[in-house]
Each structure stands twice: as structure tokens, then as C-alpha cells.
C-alpha positions, -999 to 999 in steps of 0.1 A, spaced: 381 -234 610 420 -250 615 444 -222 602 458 -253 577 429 -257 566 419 -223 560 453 -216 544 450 -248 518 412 -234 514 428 -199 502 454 -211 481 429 -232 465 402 -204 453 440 -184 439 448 -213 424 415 -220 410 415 -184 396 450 -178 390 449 -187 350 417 -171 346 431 -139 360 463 -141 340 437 -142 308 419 -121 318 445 -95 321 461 -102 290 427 -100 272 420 -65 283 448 -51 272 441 -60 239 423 -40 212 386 -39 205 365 -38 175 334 -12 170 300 -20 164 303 -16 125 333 -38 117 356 -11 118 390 -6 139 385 20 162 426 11 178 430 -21 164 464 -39 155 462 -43 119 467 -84 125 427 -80 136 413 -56 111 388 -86 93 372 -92 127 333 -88 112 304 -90 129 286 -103 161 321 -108 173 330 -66 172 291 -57 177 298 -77 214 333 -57 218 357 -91 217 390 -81 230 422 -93 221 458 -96 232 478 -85 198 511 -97 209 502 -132 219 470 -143 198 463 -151 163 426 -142 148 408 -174 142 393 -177 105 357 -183 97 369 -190 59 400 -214 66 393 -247 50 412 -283 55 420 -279 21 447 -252 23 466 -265 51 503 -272 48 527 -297 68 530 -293 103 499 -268 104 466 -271 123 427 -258 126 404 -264 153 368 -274 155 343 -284 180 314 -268 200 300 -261 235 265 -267 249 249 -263 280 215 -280 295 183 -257 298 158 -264 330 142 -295 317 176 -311 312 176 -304 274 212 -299 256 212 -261 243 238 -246 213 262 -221 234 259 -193 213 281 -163 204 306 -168 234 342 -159 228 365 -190 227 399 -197 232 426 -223 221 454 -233 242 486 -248 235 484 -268 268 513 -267 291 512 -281 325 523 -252 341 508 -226 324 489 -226 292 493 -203 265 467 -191 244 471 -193 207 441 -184 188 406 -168 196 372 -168 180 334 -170 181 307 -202 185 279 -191 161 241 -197 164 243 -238 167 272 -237 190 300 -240 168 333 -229 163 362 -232 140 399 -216 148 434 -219 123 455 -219 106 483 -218 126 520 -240 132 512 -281 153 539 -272 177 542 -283 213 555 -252 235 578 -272 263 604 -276 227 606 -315 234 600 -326 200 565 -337 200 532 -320 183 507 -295 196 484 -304 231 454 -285 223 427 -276 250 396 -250 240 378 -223 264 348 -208 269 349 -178 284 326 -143 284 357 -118 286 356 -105 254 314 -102 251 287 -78 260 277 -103 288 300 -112 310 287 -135 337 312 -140 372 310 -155 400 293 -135 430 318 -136 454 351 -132 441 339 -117 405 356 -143 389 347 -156 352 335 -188 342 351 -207 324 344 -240 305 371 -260 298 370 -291 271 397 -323 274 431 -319 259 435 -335 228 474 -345 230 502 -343 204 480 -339 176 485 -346 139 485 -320 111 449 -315 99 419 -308 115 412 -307 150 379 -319 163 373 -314 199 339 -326 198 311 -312 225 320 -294 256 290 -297 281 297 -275 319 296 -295 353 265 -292 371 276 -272 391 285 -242 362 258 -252 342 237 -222 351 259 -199 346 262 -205 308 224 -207 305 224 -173 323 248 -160 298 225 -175 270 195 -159 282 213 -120 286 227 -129 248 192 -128 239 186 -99 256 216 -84 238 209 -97 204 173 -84 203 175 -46 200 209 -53 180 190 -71 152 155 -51 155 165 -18 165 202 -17 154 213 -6 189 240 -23 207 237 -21 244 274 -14 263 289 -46 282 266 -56 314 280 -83 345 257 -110 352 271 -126 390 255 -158 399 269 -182 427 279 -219 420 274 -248 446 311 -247 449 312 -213 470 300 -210 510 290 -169 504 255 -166 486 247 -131 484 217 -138 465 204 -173 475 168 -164 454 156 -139 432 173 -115 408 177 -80 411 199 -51 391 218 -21 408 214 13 384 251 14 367 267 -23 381 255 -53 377 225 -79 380 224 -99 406 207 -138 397 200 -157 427 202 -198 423 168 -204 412 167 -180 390 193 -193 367 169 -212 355 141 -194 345 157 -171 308 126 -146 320 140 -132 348 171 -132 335 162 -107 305 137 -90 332 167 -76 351 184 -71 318 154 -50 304 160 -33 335 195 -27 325 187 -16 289 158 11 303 189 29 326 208 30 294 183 42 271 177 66 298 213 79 299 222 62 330 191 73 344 159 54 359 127 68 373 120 68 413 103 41 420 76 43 450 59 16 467 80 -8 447 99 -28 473 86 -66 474 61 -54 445 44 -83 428 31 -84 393 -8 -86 406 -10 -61 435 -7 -17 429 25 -4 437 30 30 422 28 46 387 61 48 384 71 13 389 42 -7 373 59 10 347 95 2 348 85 -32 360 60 -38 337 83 -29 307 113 -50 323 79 -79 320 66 -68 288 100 -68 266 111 -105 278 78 -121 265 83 -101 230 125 -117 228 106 -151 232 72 -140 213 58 -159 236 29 -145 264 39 -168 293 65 -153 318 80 -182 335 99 -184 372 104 -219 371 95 -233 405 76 -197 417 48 -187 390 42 -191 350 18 -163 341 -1 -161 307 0 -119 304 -29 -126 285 -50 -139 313 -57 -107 327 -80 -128 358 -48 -134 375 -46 -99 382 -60 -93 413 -59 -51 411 -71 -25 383 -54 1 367 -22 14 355 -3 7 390 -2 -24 388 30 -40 371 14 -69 350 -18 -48 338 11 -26 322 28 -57 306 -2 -72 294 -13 -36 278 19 -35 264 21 -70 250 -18 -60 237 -10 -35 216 26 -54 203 6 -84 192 -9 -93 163 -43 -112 177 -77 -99 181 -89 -105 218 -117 -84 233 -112 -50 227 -77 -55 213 -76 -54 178 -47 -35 171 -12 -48 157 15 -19 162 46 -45 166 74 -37 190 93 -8 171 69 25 178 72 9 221 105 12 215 109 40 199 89 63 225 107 46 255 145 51 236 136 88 230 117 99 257 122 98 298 85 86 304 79 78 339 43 60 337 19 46 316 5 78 310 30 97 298 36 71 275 1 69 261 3 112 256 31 107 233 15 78 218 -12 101 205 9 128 199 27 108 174 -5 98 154 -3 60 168 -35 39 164 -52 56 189 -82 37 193 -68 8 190 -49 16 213 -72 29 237 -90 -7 236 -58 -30 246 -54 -5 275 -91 -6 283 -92 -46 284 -64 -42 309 -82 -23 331 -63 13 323 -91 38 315 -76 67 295 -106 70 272 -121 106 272 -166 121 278 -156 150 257 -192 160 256 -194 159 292 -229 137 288 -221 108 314 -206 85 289 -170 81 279 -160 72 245 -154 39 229 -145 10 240 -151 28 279 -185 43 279 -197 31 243 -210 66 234 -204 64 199 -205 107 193 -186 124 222 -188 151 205 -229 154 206 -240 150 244 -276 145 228 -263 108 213 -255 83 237 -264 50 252 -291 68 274 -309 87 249 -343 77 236 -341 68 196 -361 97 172 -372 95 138 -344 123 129 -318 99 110 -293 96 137 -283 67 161 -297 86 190 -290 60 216 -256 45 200 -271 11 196 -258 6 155 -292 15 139 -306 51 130 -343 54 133 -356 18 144 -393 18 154 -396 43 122 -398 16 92 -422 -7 93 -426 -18 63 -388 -22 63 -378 -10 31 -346 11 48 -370 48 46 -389 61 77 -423 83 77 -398 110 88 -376 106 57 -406 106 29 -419 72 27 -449 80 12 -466 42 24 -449 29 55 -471 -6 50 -455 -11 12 -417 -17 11 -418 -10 -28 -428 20 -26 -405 44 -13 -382 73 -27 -363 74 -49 -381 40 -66 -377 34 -104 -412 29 -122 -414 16 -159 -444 21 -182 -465 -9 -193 -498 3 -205 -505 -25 -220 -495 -49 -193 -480 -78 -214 -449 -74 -190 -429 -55 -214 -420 -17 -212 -413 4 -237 -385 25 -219 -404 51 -203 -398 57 -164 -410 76 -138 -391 83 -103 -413 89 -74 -424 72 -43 -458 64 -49 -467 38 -79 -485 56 -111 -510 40 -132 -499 14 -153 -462 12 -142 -438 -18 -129 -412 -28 -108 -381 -39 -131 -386 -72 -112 -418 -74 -119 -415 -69 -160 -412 -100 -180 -383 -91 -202 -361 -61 -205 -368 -62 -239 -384 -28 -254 -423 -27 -266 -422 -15 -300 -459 -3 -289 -472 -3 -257 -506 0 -264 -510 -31 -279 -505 -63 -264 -506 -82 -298 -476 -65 -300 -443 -76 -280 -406 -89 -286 -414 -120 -267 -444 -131 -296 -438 -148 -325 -449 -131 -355 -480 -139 -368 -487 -143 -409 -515 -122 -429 -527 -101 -402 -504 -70 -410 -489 -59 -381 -456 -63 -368 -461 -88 -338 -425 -96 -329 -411 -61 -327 -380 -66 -352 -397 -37 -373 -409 -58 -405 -447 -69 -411 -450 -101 -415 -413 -112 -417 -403 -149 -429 -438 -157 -442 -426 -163 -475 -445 -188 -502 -419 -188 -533 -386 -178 -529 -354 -186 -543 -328 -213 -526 -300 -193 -507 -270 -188 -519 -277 -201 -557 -266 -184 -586 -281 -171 -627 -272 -154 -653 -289 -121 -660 -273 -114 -695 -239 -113 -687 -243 -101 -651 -241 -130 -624 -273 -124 -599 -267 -142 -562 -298 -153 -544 -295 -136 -515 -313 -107 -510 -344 -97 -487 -373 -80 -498 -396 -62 -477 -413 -96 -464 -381 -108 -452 -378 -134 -481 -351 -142 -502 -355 -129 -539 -333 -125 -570 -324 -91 -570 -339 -66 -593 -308 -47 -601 -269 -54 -607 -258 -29 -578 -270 -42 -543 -255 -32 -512 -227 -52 -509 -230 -58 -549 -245 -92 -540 -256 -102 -578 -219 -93 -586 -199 -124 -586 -167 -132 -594 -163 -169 -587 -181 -171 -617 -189 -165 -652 -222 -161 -677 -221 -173 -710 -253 -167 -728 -275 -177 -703 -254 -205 -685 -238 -200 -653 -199 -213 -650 -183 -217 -615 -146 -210 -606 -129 -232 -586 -118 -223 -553 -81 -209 -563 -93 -190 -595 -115 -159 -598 -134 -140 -627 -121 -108 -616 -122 -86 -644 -160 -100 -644 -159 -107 -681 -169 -137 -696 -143 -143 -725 -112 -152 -706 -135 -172 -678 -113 -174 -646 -82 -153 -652 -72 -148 -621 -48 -174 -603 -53 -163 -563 -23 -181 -551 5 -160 -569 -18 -137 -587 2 -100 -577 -32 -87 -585 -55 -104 -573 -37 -124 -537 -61 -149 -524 -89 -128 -542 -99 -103 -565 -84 -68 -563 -64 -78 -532 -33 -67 -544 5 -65 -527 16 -36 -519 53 -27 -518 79 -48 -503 47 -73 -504 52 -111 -524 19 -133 -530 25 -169 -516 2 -196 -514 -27 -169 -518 -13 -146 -489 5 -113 -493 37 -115 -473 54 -83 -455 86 -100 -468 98 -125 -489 105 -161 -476 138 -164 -468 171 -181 -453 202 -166 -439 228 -164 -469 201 -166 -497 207 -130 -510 191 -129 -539 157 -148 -523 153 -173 -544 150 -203 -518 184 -216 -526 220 -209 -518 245 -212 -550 269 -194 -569 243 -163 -575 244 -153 -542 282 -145 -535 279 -119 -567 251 -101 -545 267 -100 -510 296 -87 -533 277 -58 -539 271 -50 -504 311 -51 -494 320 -33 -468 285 -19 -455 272 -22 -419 241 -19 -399 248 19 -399 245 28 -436 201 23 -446 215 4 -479 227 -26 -453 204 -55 -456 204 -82 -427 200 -110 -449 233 -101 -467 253 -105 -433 254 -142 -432 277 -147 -405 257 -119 -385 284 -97 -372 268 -66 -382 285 -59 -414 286 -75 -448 322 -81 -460 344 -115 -473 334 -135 -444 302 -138 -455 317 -149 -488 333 -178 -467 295 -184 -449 278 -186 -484 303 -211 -497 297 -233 -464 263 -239 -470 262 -237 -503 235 -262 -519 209 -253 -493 174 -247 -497 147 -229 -476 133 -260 -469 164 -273 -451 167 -250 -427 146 -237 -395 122 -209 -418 107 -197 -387 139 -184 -367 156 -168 -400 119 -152 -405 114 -137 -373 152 -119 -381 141 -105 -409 108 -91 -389 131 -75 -365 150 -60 -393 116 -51 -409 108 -31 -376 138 -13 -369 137 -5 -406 102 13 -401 114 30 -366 144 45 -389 122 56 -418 88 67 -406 99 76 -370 73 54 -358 73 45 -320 55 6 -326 62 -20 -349 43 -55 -355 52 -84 -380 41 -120 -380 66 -151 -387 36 -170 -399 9 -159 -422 -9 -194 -420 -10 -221 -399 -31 -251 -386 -54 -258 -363 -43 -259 -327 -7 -242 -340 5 -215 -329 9 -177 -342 45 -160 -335 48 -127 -340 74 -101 -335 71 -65 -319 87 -33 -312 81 -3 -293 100 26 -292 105 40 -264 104 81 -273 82 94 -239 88 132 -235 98 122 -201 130 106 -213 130 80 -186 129 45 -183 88 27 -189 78 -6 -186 53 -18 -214 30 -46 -220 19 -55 -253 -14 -74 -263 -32 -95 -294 -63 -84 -300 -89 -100 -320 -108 -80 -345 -128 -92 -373 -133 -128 -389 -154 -144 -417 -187 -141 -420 -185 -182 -424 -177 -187 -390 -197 -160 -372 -230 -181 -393 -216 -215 -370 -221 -197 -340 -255 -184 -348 -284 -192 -332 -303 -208 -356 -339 -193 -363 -363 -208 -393 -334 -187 -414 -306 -205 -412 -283 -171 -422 -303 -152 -396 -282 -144 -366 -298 -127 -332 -264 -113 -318 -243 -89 -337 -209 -100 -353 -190 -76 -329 -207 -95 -297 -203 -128 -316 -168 -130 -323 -159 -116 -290 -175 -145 -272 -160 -164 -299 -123 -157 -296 -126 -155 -259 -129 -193 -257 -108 -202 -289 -82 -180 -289 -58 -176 -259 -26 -155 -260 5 -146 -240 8 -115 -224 44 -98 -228 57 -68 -205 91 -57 -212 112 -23 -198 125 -3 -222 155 24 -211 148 58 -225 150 65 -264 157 29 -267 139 1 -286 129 -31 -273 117 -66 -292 93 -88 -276 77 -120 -290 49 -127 -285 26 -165 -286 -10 -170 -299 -22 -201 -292 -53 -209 -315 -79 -236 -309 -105 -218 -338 -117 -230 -368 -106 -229 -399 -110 -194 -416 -98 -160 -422 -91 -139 -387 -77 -104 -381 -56 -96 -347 -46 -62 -338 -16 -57 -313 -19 -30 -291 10 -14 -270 9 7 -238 28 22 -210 25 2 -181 37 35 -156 19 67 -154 -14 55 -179 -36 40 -155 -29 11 -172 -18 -19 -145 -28 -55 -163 -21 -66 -199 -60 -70 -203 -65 -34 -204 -43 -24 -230 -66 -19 -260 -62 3 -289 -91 26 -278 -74 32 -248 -40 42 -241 -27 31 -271 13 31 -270 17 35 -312 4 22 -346 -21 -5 -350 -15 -27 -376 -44 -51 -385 -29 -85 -395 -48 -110 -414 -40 -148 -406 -54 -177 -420 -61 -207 -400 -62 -238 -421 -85 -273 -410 -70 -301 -398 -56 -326 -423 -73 -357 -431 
């Protein structure tokens, strides 16, 4: 080469890097952030740096640069200030534009001579980046705006990436946007040359490497140089390939800038030297290894784990040298050699037990954090070591073991010594026994002699699951056998009558339950004209159906059901059976439910008199006829002798807990006038503290009763229950009801109602409380349920199975209104938490699609916590009840016509 043009070369390349170097300079004598956000020696103008920007150490001049913020918007911009915007990408392999992420970026006030930086900052995840605010000034003073020109550049970051002659950075420079306006700068997309464009998709590929244990295993690896030579330079050092010197850098040859695998191969390299303490095993037999050929222990290992960790960053089994070799690690024929000296049977045994698919004999699913953790806390040299620690730590060991195994690694154990190794490598399935493995003959002992899944085969012929060697008494019969259930049927209509036997053999007389017709009992099993499943026969005098009555239902003359007669002054109901099951008048005045006594009627003389259906005769004489009135009777509420109790009013035949009310109607009389100031004027000055303090008196509902409520009253004054929303001021006065019975009776559960009646298809609304007084004194969650537990006998007769009685019903009432309400009746459950010694309200729905009749609901409360109870459906009064149980009786009315 001419000496001019050697000279002009030269003062090229320092031109070429003069500005970079000058940056570069400047940048590392700035301050740095630490991993957590915090200023280790920072000036305070950079103490809000947050992270990834401090977790990558970005350095910083403090005398020349201004911090760039995320959080600056357009908005807050004054005259004659600035922000700029923009992003960098770079093209992967197949030509594909890529977000540059996490590189450090810098703003330039452009100068011709020499640019000055004026801000720095971060792209993010997509690429982007956003810097400001700061003054739209032009630094050569003549007068005109701000020339703004942006940098890439990996100074400041955990990657650095240089070229690999001269160790200079990269650098990728956008256009300069000239003498720009106040506002917003937008420098749009900055793509590299060709020639650069591998270098930022090296430095995207090592971020990767870098982010991964950042984000998974919260460690953040120290700063690592990537070198990689451009087209522009003569010197390759590395024309192919990729290599990484223990404590410098990695070396990336051309074509290997674009494959991201062999990028974060080297760099896994990297990260095992530093997890090692700047330390890394002695590799034998490793030079010009390949990932299918034995090498040594020592580096199958270190180069299987450099494999391994690059396909978990990508979750993705292919490791890919574009141009070279794409292996699937999970196409263990590629291959060529067994066992744990060979690089890729490593990786794929590694990536085995990381995944989460069943192949083979891999069924395990340990993830990546117990590899890591064994190779970032111990020095293992080989697979082996690793796979002693594995099992020393109480890893899935056979799990384990299999992934290895499908890879060709054999580490399973003959602990027995009998020939055969255990699971998945020898399939003897008891090393512990050398008499049970694949080789031995099969005996009639119980055991799986020869480890084939099945004890005893050859043994159970007939087979009924018992061998001749385990007391199957017939080996030809699979029903008999012991341990087999026998019931008696001596008379063999194919009922029982209860009596078993347990043997093997079959006695005399005895069945199979799948061979009895019924699992109904035999009243008497020595007679087949005698049986639950016949009907009963009339006049012969036996009792053929088994309901325990002779005869039963055969009745000639018998009174209609349900009509009525006057014996003297007594009313007698026909309804009454008599030993033939028919229905009779009875023969005294004091049945067992005091039939014959009636009170929705009267005798005079001889002649009967009905009440109608809101009256009653309840004092059952016949002078005054139908005294009773059931829809305000006090007495006699809805009917005779069900009178209110205190704090009770009767309404519309039902007793009420509490009167019908509205807020501001003191003195309950459904209206709001004059009267009621005079009452809340006897309540001045109380508040929910004193027990005299009545809810309904604090109209305004501050908590106290005082002259505002005066003020309240005379605003609605005129009103009348029927104007207002009954059901919200009700469900108040339920509350106050509840805490009311908590302060008197110490109680620990409380239920009221807002509605006493409603229609068909309506819903109920009730209130609770619960208390929550656990010994404990902690905070429990609770779950409160409606429980249905009686209704009339009306109802239960609809659902009846009718017989040639109408009124005769096969299922009990308790059976029949449980199937009942559970397709009628559907509530809501309610959970609520309850802080310790507190009290907590809940309301709770009931939607009803029953009949119209009479129903009781319990409501049960329970401790969700510590009780064994877990669903709403459990809680039941009978078992872990919370509290009280308060049986409420609601009247569902028909639908209107």
C-alpha cells in the first residue's frame, strides 16, 4: 500500500472513531445506578433513574447531560422547550424489522464540528424511546432553534458489543432533524446499514441472555463485550464461529451474527464462569467438539448447559446456526453417540426434565428454577455430579431418572443385585427383592413375581379377582368367592328379609343382592303369599303386602273424607282409620291429633255450621259461633291459639317481629303528622349508645335523635306507609331488631325477614347477623344458609303418589318436602368476613317458584375457617352450627287472577 494512501486510510478509522471515543470517555466518568434503583455515587440530578436502565448499569456524564423522562408529557411544555421521540430497529436473518430493545440512547444538539450530547435515556420493549424536557436552542449562538440527531449506542448497558479490531462501539445514528420548533420531536425509525445490522441483532440476542436470569432468577449478570467484525474492516479475527475467553469477551464470527442461539450459547458460557466465581471446569477432549460425537464429561457438560439454557430463553427446542445445522434437542436420532459425554444428550436431558410434555420416559415437569439453582450454588463439573445433588435435594427423582434414561444417560440403580436395574432401565419393579423381576416365573403367592403389572395370573380362572391360593373356595364360579355377601330368601319370591351370611361358598336358600327382586324387606320369608311387591288380597286374613295391616283398604261402608257432624255439641271429622284401613267417624272426642275437634266450625243441636276461611270457633263453643277474627285477632293470628308474643303485631293473619313502619312515623301508626314530632320530642338528645334510642325516632339517620329530626318530620309530613319504599325502611328496622338482641341476650346470630308474605315467583329478603365472639379473637369468614324445614300438610298431599287413597302418601313428609323444595325453592348463598368481636349484616335472597301455602325456613350460620366446613351447602344446623336457629314461617300466596 502507497504511504498516502495508508496515511488518509488511518486518519479515516480516527476520524471515524474520534466522537465515539470522546463519548465514550465522557460516559465513563459518569455515575452509575445499582441494580435496585438506588444511588450507590450518583449526582443527585440522576437519583429517579428506575429500572432496566440501573439493573444494565447506564452510565452518565453529570456535568454535561440531562436525565431523559419517561413521565414528561407534550402537555407541560413551555415556549422555547423541547422532547424527543422516535425508535430504533434492526432486521433479524430473514430480513424481518425487530424493536431495538433496552439500548441506551442519546440526544445530540448537532454541531458540525462536534456534537454535544444533551440528554440520555432507554428504548423499551417495542423499540421506543422518549427524552425532554429541556431548552430548543441551537449551540453555534446564531440565533436559530435546536438541530437534533439521536444515538444508539451500548456504553452504558450490560452488553456492550465493539468492533473486533479496534474495540470500538457501534453506533447507530438517525438524520438530523434541523432548527426544530417547540413541541415534540419525532425522529421517526432508525434502521443500521447493512453492514452494522448484525451487530445490533447481536446485541439483541445477549439482552436476552441478560434479561432472562434478571426477570426469573433475580440475578443480574456484570457487563460482558460482544466483538463482531463489520464488512467495513480488512482484519477478521473471527471470520466463522463464536467462541468466549474465561474473564474477556465473546468472540462472534460473521455468520454467526445471525443465528440469536449461538449468540446466548457463548453467553451461557459467560454466565456459568460467573456463577462459578470466575471459574470454569477443565474441559478435556473439547477442542472442535460437536453436539453429536463424546468428548469428555466435563465438557458435554458445560457445553451442553451453554445448549440447554438458549432453547429455555426462546422456549423453544430447536437450536439454530443459520446456514450450518437446526437441531430439534428433542430428536434424540440425531445423536450419533450414548451417554453423558456427549454435549447434546446433556442438553436434551436437560431440556427433558425443564419441560412440561410427556415423551417416552419423560414425564416430569421441574421448570428451569431447581437447574438453576444447583448449577448457581454448586461447582458441578458433569452430569453426574449434578444428578447426586439432584437427589440429595429431594428432586423428582424418578422422573428424573426417565428424561436422563431416554437420552441415553443410565444412572438408574440393581440395588438388589438380581441382573436388572430399576425403572425405567431394567424395568424390575422391586429392587429391593432380587426374587421379583422381569426373569422370574409368576407364583400363586400375591406378588407380581415377574414385574409384568399383574399378581398371580394363571391363578384365577374363574376371574373373579381371588386365586386357589388366596381362598377361593370354587375357582369355576366367579360369585363365589370371599368375602361374598349372601341374603336369605327361603321362600324364593326374590325378596329377603334382611338376614345375611358372609362366606365364600353359597348356603341354602340365599342370593346375590343382584339377583333379589327388590330391596324391599319380607315381612315373612316363609311365605311367598307374603311380599312388599303383592298387592293385598281381601278376605283371606293375612297381610299380603307387608305394610303390617290385614286386609288394609278393603272397606264396604265408610264415611266420605274429610266431612264433618255434630256429635252433641262436639264437631267429629271424618278422618280416621280403623284397624281395616278405612275411614270411620271416630268413636271418641280426643283422637290423636284431636281430629273430631274442629274449630272451623260449630254444632247447634245437631246441625253443623262452617266458618269461613278468616274466622275460627276457637273457644269451640257454640253460642258466640265464629268469634275469632284470624287477621287481627292478637289471640288467635291466622288461627286459633296462635297468639303474638311480645314486640309481636297480627297483620293480615301473620304475627310480625315488628310493626309496619316508615322512617319518621314514630308513633307507628302508618302516617306522618303532627303526633309524631311530640314523640321524637321525647327521645331528645339520645343516641345509638343509650338502649332507650329507637332507630325509627332518628329520621334523618345520623345516629342520634335531636331537632333535626323535628325539621325531617315536618318535611314529609302528610306521608303514609304506602307512599314510601316499605321494604328498605323494614329491613332497617330488622337490623336494628338484631343488634338489639346481640346487646340484650348476648346472642352471637340474629335472623329477621322484610317480608312475611309474598307471591308466587317473589322473592323472600331477609336480614342476618352473626357475631363474631370466637375464643380465638381473630378475624373468620362465614357463610350463611336458608334452610327449608316444614310445610303444609296440603302441599306434601300434591306431591303424593296417589294410591286407591287419595290422602295415602308412600314417602315420608321429611323425604317429600326435601325433594320438594330442592326443585322450587332456590336461594342465594352469602359469605361475609367478620373482624374479631365485631358484627356483620348480610342479606340474603330466596327466590320461590312453590305453591301457594304455609313454609318454614331455618337459617343456619357457620364458620367457614377451622370447621371443616368449605361450601355454603354444608352449613346445616345439625352441623357446625354458628348460633341460634330461628324457624320462620312465610306464607306464599297464589297467583292473582
Amino acid at each position: 500500500m502507497k504511504p498516502s494512501l495508508l496515511l488518509g486510510t488511518a486518519l479515516a478509522l480516527f476520524l471515524l472513531c474520534w466522537i465515539p471515543l470522546i463519548l465514550a470517555q465522557n460516559a465513563t466518568e459518569g455515575v452509575c445506578c445499582s441494580r435496585d434503583g438506588s444511588v450507590e455515587t450518583c449526582n443527585p440530578e440522576y437519583r429517579n433513574i428506575t429500572p432496566p436502565i440501573c439493573a444494565m448499569g447506564v452510565q452518565m456524564a453529570p456535568s454535561r447531560m440531562i436525565q431523559a423522562s419517561a413521565t414528561s408529557s407534550h402537555a407541560s411544555l413551555g415556549a422555547g422547550q423541547i422532547m424527543v421521540e422516535g425508535s430504533f430497529y434492526y432486521r433479524d436473518f430473514f430480513g424481518n424489522p425487530k424493536p431495538l430493545r433496552y439500548a441506551p440512547v442519546y440526544i445530540y444538539e448537532y454541531n458540525a464540528l462536534l456534537s454535544q450530547p444533551i440528554a440520555m435515556t432507554i428504548t423499551d420493549n417495542n423499540g421506543n424511546f422518549i427524552a425532554g424536557p429541556f431548552e430548543n436552542r441551537d449551540s453555534s449562538l446564531d440565533g436559530t432553534t435546536a438541530d437534533i440527531q439521536v444515538a444508539a449506542n451500548t456504553l452504558g448497558s450490560r452488553i456492550s458489543v465493539t468492533n473486533d479490531v479496534l474495540v470500538i462501539e457501534y453506533y447507530l445514528y438517525s438524520n438530523v432533524a434541523m432548527n426544530v420548533p417547540d413541541g415534540m420531536v419525532n425522529l421517526g425509525t432508525t434502521v443500521p446499514a447493512e453492514n452494522q445490522n448484525g451487530a445490533w441483532a447481536i446485541y439483541d440476542a445477549g439482552m436476552s441472555g441478560w434479561l432472562y436470569p434478571y426477570y426469573n432468577f433475580n440475578y443480574s449478570a456484570p457487563r460482558v463485550n460482544l466483538r463482531w467484525p463489520d464488512m467495513n474492516w480488512f482484519i477478521f479475527t473471527v471470520p466463522d464461529g463464536a467462541y468466549y475467553v474465561h474473564g474477556g469477551d465473546i468472540y462472534v464470527g460473521l455468520d454467526a451474527a445471525t443465528s440469536p442461539d449461538v449468540i446466548q450459547h457463548e453467553y451461557s458460557h459467560f454466565l456459568m464462569y460467573k456463577l462459578y466465581g470466575d471459574w470454569f471446569p477443565e474441559k478435556q477432549k473439547c477442542s472442535n467438539h460437536t453436539m453429536y460425537e463424546k468428548s469428555s464429561t466435563n465438557c458435554a457438560w458445560t457445553e451442553g448447559w451453554a445448549t440447554f439454557l438458549p432453547l429455555v430463553i426462546s422456549n423453544d427446542p430447536f437450536f439454530t446456526y443459520f446456514g450450518k445445522y437446526n437441531y430439534d434437542i428433542e430428536t434424540r436420532e440425531i445423536f450419533g453417540d450414548y451417554g453423558d459425554d456427549v454435549s447434546g444428550r446433556v442438553a436434551a436431558a436437560l431440556y427433558d426434565i425443564y419441560d412440561n410434555s410427556s415423551d417416552y420416559f419423560d414425564n416430569i415437569s421441574a421448570g428451569i428454577m431447581p437447574i438453576w439453582s444447583i448449577v448457581n450454588s454448586s461447582r458441578v463439573q458433569n452430569l453426574s455430579q449434578f444428578w447426586s445433588i439432584w437427589k440429595s435435594r429431594g428432586y423428582d427423582y424418578r422422573g428424573g431418572l426417565g428424561a436422563l434414561y431416554q437420552n441415553t444417560i443410565d444412572y438408574c440403580l440393581d440395588a438388589d443385585g438380581d441382573g436388572y436395574k430399576e425403572e425405567p432401565c431394567g424395568w424390575d419393579c422391586n429392587d429391593a427383592n432380587a426374587n421379583i423381576n422381569p426373569g422370574k416365573a409368576e407364583a400363586c403367592n400375591g406378588v407380581d413375581d415377574d414385574c409384568d403389572g399383574v399378581a398371580d395370573e394363571g391363578f384365577d380362572n374363574d376371574g373373579d379377582g381371588y386365586t386357589t391360593c388366596n381362598g377361593d373356595c370354587n375357582d369355576t364360579d366367579a360369585k363365589q368367592h370371599p368375602n361374598q355377601i349372601w341374603y336369605k330368601d327361603y321362600d324364593s319370591d326374590g325378596v329377603s328379609d334382611g338376614v345375611i351370611v358372609i362366606q365364600c361358598s353359597r348356603p341354602s336358600k340365599y342370593r346375590l343382592l343382584s339377583e333379589l327382586s327388590s330391596m324391599l324387606i319380607d315381612c315373612n320369608d316363609n311365605s311367598a303369599a307374603m311380599s312388599p311387591l303383592l298387592s293385598e288380597t281381601c278376605g283371606d286374613g293375612i297381610d299380603n303386602n307387608c305394610d303390617g295391616k290385614v286386609d288394609y283398604g278393603c272397606c264396604t261402608n265408610e264415611c266420605s273424607p274429610g266431612s264433618r257432624r255434630c256429635n252433641g255439641n262436639v264437631v267429629q271429622t271424618c278422618n280416621e282409620y280403623n284397624a281395616d284401613g278405612c275411614l270411620e267417624w271416630p268413636s271418641s272426642t280426643t283422637g290423636p291429633g284431636n281430629e273430631n275437634l274442629s274449630t272451623t266450625g260449630y254444632c247447634s243441636g245437631s246441625s253443623y255450621y262452617g266458618c269461613s276461611a278468616d274466622t275460627g270457633n276457637c273457644n269451640m263453643l257454640s253460642a258466640d259461633g265464629c268469634e275469632a277474627t284470624f287477621m287481627n285477632d292478637h289471640y288467635n293470628c291466622g288461627s286459633c291459639g296462635n297468639a303474638c308474643k311480645n314486640l309481636q303485631i297480627c297483620k293480615s293473619g301473620r304475627r310480625l317481629n315488628f310493626p309496619v313502619f316508615i322512617r319518621g312515623d314514630t308513633n307507628n301508626d302508618c302516617k306522618i303528622d303532627i303526633f309524631d314530632l311530640a314523640t321524637v320530642g321525647i327521645f331528645y338528645g339520645l343516641n345509638s349508645s343509650y338502649a332507650e334510642w329507637d332507630v325509627n325516632s332518628d329520621i334523618n339517620a345520623d345516629g342520634a335523635t335531636n331537632i333535626f329530626d323535628l325539621a325531617a318530620v315536618g318535611l314529609n309530613f302528610g306521608k303514609r306507609c304506602s307512599d314510601v319504599n316499605e321494604t328498605r325502611d323494614e329491613r332497617q328496622r330488622a337490623y336494628a331488631k338484631i343488634l338489639d338482641t346481640f346487646n340484650q341476650t348476648l346472642e352471637n346470630f340474629a335472623i329477621w325477614p322484610s317480608r312475611w308474605e309474598l307471591d308466587h315467583t317473589d322473592a323472600l329478603i331477609m336480614s342476618a347477623g352473626i357475631k363474631n365472639n370466637a375464643s380465638d379473637g381473630k378475624n373468620h369468614s362465614f357463610v350463611v344458609n336458608v334452610l327449608p324445614m316444614g310445610v303444609d300438610s296440603n302441599i306434601l298431599r300434591n306431591f303424593c303418589v296417589p294410591y286407591t287413597n287419595i290422602f295415602e302418601c308412600k314417602l315420608d313428609e321429611q323425604t317429600t318436602y326435601a325433594a320438594l323444595m330442592s326443585t322450587l325453592i332456590n336461594w342465594s348463598k352469602s359469605q361475609i368476613m367478620i373482624n374479631g368481636s365485631s358484627i356483620g349484616f348480610v342479606n340474603i335472597t330466596v327466590n320461590s317458584y312453590a305453591p301457594a301455602g304455609t313454609y318454614l325456613f331455618g337459617v343456619a350460620a357457620c364458620r367457614t375457617d377451622g370447621t371443616g366446613i368449605n361450601t355454603a351447602e354444608q352449613c346445616t344446623r345439625a352441623t357446625h352450627n354458628w348460633g341460634n336457629f330461628f324457624p320462620l314461617e312465610i306464607l306464599i300466596r297464589p297467583i292473582a287472577l
